[in-house]
C-alpha positions in Angstrom: 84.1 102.6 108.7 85.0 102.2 105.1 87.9 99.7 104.5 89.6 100.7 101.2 90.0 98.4 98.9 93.0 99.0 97.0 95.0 98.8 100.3 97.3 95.8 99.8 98.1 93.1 102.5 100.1 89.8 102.4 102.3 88.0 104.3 105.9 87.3 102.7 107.1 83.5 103.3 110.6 83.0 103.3 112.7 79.9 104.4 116.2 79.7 104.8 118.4 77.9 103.1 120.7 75.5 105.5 123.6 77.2 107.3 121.6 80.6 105.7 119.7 81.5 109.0 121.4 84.0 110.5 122.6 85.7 106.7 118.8 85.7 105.9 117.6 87.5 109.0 120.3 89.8 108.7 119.4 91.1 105.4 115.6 91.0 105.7 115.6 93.3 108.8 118.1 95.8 106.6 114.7 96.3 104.5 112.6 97.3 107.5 113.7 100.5 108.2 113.9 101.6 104.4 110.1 100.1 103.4 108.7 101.9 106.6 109.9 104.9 105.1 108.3 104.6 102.1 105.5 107.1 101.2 103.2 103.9 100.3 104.0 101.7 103.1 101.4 100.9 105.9 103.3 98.2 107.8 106.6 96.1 107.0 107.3 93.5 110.1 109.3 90.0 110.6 108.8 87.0 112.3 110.7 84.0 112.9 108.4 80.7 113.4 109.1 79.6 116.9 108.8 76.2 115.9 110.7 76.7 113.2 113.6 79.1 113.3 114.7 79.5 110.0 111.3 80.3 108.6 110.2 84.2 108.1 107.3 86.0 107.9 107.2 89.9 106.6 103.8 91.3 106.9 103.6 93.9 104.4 100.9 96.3 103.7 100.7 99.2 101.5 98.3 101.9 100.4 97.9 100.6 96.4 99.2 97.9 93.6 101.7 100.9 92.8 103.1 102.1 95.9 104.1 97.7 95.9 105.4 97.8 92.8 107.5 101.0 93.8 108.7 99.2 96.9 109.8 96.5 94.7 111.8 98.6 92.1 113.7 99.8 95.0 117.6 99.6 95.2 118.2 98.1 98.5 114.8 95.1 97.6 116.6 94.5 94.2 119.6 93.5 95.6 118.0 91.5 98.1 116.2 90.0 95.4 119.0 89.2 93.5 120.7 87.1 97.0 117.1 85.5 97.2 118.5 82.0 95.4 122.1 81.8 97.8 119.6 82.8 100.5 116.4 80.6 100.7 116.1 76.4 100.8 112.5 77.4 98.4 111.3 80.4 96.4 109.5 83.2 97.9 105.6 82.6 98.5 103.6 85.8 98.9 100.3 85.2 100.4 97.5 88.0 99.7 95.2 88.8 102.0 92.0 90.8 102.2 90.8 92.6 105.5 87.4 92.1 106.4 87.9 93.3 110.2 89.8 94.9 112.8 
C-alpha cells in the first residue's frame, strides 16, 4: 500500500497556564467537532498527560499543507489562537511527524 506523502501528521503540544487547566481543555475540545468536519481533516484528537494534567496533546492529521492552512484560517481556531497567550504557561510546539507504518 502506497502511503501518500502529502498527508500531514503532527502532534499539537500545549501546556496550561496555572489556574488555566480546566479554561484550556474547555476550549480545545470546542475545536474537535468543527476540525472533524473539515473536508481536509483525517483525525483531530486530545489528550491530557496522565502524569501531567495540565499538558495536551491534539493529534492532527490532514490530507495536504493546504487543507492545514485552511483549518488554520478558520473562525472558531483564530479565536482560539488569539486566547493562546492568557491560555498557555509556554507557546505552542507542533511536532511533525512522518508515517512509515501502520
Amino acid at each position: 500500500m502506497k502511503m501518500r506523502s502529502d498527508k500531514i501528521v503532527s502532534i499539537a503540544v500545549l501546556k496550561a497556564r496555572a489556574g488555566m487547566r480546566e479554561r484550556l481543555r474547555r476550549e480545545l475540545l470546542e475545536l474537535i467537532e468543527p476540525t472533524r468536519l473539515e473536508p481536509g481533516n483525517l483525525d483531530y484528537v486530545l489528550f491530557e498527560l496522565r502524569d501531567e494534567p495540565e499538558t495536551f496533546y491534539m493529534r492532527e492529521a490532514f490530507v495536504n499543507q493546504a487543507a492545514l492552512d485552511a483549518h488554520c484560517a478558520t473562525d472558531y481556531f483564530q479565536a482560539f489562537a488569539r486566547q493562546a497567550d492568557a491560555l498557555l504557561a509556554e507557546p505552542l510546539r507542533l511536532i511533525m511527524m512522518k508515517e512509515v507504518g501502520q
